[in-house]
N, C-alpha and C positions, 0 to 999 in steps of 0.2 A: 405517508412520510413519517408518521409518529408508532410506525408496525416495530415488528421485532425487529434486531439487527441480525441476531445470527447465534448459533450456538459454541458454546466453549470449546475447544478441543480434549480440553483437560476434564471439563466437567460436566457430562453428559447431562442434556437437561438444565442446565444453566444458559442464561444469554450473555453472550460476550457484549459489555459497551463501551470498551477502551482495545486500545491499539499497541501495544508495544513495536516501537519503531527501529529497535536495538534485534529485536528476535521475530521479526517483522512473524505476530501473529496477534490473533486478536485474544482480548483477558476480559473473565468475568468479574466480580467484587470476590468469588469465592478464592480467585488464583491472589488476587490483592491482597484479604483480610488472610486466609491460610496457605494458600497455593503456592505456586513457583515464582509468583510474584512478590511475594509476603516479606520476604530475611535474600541476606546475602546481595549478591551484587545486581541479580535483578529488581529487588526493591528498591532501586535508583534510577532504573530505567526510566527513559521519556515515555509518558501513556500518553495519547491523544484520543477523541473522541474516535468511534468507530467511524460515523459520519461523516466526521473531518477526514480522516486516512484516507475513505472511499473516494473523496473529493478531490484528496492531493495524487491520487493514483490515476486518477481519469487526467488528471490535469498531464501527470507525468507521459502518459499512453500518448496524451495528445500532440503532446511537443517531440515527441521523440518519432510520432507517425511524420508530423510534419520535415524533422529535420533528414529523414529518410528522404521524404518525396523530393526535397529541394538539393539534398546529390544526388538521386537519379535522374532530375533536370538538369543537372550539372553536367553529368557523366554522358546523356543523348545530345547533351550540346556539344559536347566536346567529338562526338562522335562523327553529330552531321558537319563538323566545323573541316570535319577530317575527310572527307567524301565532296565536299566540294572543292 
């Protein structure tokens, strides 16, 4: 649980552990202190922890699997409704 998160995209050899949710990619303290993160309009971006992200994305996956499965219950309902 306490391993690496992941590497920067921007900075080879750096670990990413924050999240920009605006530019959905992950930032290390290099993109924050100097990077793409540092000045301008992405230095107001929302960061969330990388862990947190990983967490709200599972969560996302999950709801969105389920809201799938419950119209294709909908949709074979409607089908065998149509057949008898």
């Amino acid at each position: 649980p306490n391993g690496p998160l992941g590497s920067c995209p921007d900075h080879s050899g750096a670990e990413a552990d924050m999240y920009c949710t605006e530019c959905k990619l992950p930032v290390c303290q290099h993109c924050r202190k100097l990077g793409n993160h540092s000045a301008g309009e992405a230095k107001n971006h929302r960061l969330i922890g990388l862990r947190e992200a990983y967490q709200h994305a599972l969560k996302e996956s999950s709801s969105t699997a389920n809201s799938m499965l419950s119209e294709r219950q909908r949709v074979e309902q409607q089908q065998v409704a149509q057949l008898d």
